[in-house]
N, C-alpha and C positions, 0 to 999 in steps of 0.2 A: 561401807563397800570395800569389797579388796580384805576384808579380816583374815580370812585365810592364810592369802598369799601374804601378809605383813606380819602375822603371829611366826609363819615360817621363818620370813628372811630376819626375824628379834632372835628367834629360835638357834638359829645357825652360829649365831655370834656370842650369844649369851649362854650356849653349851661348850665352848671355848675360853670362859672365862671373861668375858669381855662384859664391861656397863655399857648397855642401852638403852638405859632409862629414859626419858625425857626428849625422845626422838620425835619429831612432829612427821609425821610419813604423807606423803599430800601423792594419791593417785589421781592422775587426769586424763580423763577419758581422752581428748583430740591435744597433740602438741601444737606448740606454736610456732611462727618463721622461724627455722634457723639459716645459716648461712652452709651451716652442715650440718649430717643425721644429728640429733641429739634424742638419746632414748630416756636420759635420767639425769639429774644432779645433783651435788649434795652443797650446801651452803649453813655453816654452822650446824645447829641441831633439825634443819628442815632437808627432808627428802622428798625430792618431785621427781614423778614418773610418769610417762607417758603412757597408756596401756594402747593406744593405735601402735605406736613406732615398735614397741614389743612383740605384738601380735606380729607386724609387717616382716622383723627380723627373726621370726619363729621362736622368743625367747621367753623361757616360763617368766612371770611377772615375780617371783620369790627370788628368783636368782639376780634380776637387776634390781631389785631393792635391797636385796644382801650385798647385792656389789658396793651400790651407791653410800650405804652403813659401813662398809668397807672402808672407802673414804673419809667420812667421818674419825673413823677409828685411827688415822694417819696412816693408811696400808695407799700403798702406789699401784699404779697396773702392773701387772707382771710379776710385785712381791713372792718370793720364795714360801713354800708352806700353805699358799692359798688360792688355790684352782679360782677360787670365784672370782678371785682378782684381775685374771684373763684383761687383755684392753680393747679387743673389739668385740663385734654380735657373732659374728663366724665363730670366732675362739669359744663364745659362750653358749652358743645354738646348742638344743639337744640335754643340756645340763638341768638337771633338779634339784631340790633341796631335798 
């Protein structure tokens, strides 16, 4: 499920020069409690996405998995040189890959 949007957001970063191999991408339909929005995370080689919270912040599901690989890759919010790195949904509403 989600191939699409995850061959995108591999796409984006591995046309930059960047190793993505070995990335485990985990979309999930409904998020879980947080204490604040949480649309995405990245923890080692695993990316989880929420595709409700996405949907809810108007945000293509390619670009907060690019983001979230972003992290991965040691890029911070706001890093110079990489739009997708934006740090909130506002910043990244409206964006495609």
């Amino acid at each position: 499920m989600y191939k699409e949007e995850k061959k995108k957001a591999l796409a984006y970063w591995s046309v930059r020069g960047f190793d993505v191999s070995g990335l485990h991408i985990n979309v999930k339909e409904k998020s879980n409690q947080w204490s604040v929005p949480v649309i995405g995370y990245q923890k080692g080689r695993i990316i989880v996405v929420y595709a409700d919270k996405a949907k809810e912040y108007n945000l293509d599901l390619s670009v907060v998995i690019a983001h979230e690989i972003g992290h991965y890759l040691g890029f911070r919010h706001y890093d110079r040189g990489h739009e997708i790195m934006k740090g909130t949904a506002k910043e990244l509403g409206g964006k495609k890959l």
